[in-house]
Residue frames relative to the residue before (quaternion, step in Angstrom):
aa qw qx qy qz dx dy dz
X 1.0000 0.0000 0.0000 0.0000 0.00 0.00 0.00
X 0.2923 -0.7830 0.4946 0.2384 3.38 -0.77 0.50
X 0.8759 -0.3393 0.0079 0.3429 3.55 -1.37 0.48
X 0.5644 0.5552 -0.2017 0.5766 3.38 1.75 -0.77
X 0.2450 -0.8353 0.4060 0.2782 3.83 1.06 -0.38
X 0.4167 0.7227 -0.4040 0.3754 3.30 0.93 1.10
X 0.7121 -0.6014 0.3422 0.1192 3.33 -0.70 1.17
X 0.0739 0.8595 -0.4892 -0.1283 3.77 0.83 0.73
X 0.4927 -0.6579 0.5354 0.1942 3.95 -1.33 0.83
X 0.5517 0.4704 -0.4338 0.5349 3.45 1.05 0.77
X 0.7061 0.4941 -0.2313 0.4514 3.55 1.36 -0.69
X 0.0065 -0.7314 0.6555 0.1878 3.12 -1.88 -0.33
X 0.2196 -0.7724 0.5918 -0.0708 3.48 -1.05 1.30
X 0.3135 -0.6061 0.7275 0.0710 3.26 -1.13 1.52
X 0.0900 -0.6437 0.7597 -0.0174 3.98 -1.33 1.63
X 0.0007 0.5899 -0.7922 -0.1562 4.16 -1.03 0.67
X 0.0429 -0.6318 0.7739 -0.0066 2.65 -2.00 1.34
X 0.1987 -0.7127 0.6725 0.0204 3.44 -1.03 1.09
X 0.2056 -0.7816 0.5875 -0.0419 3.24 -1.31 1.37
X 0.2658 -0.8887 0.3647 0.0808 3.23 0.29 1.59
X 0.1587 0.8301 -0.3615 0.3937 3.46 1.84 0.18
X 0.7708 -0.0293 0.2112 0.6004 3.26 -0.17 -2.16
X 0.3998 -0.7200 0.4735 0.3123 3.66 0.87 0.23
X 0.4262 0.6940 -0.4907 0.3097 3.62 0.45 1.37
X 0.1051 -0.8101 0.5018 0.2845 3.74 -0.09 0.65
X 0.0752 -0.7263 0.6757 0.1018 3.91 -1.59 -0.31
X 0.6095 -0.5569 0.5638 -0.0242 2.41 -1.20 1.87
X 0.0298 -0.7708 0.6261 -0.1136 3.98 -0.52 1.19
X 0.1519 0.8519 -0.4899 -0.1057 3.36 -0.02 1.16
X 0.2982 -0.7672 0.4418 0.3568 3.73 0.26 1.31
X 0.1878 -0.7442 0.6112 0.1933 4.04 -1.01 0.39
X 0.0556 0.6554 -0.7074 -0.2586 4.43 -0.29 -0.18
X 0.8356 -0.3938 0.2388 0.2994 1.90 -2.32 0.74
X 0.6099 0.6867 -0.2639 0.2946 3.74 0.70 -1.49
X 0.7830 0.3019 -0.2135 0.5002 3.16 1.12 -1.13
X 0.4507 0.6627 -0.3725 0.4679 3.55 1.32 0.05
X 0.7246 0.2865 -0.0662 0.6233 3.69 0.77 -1.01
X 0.5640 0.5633 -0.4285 0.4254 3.58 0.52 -0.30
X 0.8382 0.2655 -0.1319 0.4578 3.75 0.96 -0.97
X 0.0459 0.9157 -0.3354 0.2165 3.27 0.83 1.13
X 0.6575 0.4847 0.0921 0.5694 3.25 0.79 0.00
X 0.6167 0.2873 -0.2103 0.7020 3.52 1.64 -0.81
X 0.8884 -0.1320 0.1304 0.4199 2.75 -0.92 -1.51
X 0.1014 -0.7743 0.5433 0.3083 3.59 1.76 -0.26
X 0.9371 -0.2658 0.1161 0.1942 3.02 -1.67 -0.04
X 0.1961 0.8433 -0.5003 0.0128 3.55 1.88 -0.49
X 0.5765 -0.3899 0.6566 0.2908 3.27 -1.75 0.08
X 0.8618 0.3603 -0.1377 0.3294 3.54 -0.02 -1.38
X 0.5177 0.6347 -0.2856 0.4975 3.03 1.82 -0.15
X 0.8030 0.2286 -0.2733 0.4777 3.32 0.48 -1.03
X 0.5138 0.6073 -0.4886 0.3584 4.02 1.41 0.10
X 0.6239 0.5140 -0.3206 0.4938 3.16 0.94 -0.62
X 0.5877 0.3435 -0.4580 0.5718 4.04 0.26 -0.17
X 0.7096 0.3564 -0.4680 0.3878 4.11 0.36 -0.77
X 0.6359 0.5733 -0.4010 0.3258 3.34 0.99 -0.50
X 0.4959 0.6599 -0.2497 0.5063 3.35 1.49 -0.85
X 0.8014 0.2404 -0.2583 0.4830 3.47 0.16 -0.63
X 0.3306 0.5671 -0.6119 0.4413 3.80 0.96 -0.02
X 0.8061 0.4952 -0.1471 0.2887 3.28 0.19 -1.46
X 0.6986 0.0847 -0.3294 0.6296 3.60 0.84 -0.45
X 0.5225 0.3435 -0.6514 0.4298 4.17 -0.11 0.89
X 0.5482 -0.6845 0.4265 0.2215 3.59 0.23 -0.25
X 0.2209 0.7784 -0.4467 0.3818 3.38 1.82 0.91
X 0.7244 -0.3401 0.3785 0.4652 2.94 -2.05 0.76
X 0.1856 -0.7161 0.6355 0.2211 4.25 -1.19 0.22
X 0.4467 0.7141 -0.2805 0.4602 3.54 1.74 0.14
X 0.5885 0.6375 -0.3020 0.3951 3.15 1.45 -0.66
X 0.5688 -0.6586 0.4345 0.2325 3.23 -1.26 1.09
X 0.5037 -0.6748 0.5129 0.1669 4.02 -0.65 0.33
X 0.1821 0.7844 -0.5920 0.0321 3.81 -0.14 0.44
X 0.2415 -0.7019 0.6649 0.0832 3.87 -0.52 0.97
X 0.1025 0.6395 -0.7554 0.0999 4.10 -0.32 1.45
X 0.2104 -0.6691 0.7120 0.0333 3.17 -1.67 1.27
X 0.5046 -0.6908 0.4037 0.3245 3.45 -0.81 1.09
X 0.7940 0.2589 -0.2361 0.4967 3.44 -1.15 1.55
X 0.5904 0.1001 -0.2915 0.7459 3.54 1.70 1.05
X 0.2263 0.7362 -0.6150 0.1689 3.72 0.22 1.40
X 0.3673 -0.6725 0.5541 0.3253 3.50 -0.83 0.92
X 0.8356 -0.4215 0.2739 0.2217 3.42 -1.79 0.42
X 0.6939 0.6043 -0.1224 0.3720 2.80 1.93 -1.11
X 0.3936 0.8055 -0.1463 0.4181 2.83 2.26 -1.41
X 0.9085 0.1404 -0.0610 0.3889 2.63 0.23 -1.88
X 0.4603 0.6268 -0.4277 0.4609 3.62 1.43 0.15
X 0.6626 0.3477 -0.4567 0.4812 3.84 0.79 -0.50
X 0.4912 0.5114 -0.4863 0.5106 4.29 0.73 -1.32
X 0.6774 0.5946 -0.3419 0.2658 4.06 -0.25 -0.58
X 0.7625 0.4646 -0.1454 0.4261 2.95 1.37 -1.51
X 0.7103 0.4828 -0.1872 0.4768 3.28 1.79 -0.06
X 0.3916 0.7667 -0.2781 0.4260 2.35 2.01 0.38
X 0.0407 -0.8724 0.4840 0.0547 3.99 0.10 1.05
X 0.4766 -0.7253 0.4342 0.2413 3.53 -0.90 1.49
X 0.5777 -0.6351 0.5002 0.1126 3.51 -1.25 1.44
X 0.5545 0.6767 -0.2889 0.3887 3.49 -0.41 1.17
């Protein structure tokens, strides 16, 4: 995210959250719009495409590989999504 903490539609950002609850982490792999439509034609938007790169990097950062896989496309963020991106959010001023 850049300094303003907003979400750019050319990008995509991988967010681990770990839920100390049931001890399960999940893999958030944010998609914009840009990069959603931008690859048309390749691999467009697959599911299994972009698990497999989050899975991939679990693996070469050294992250839980247990972790679950969520595929969030910008403009269908779940509640959770956007409650953790929030909390890291830092007020301007």
């Amino acid at each position: 995210m850049h300094g303003c903490h907003i979400l750019e539609s050319s990008a995509t950002y991988m967010l681990l959250a770990y839920d100390a609850s049931d001890h399960s982490s999940v893999l958030y792999v944010w998609l914009g719009r840009e990069v959603v439509f931008g690859r048309e034609g390749t691999h467009g938007d697959s599911h299994r495409h972009w698990e497999s790169i989050g899975r991939d990097s679990l693996h070469k950062m050294d992250l839980p590989l247990n972790a679950s896989i969520q595929i969030v496309r910008e403009g269908e963020e779940p509640e959770q999504f956007l409650n953790l991106v929030n909390s890291f959010m830092v007020p301007e001023g």
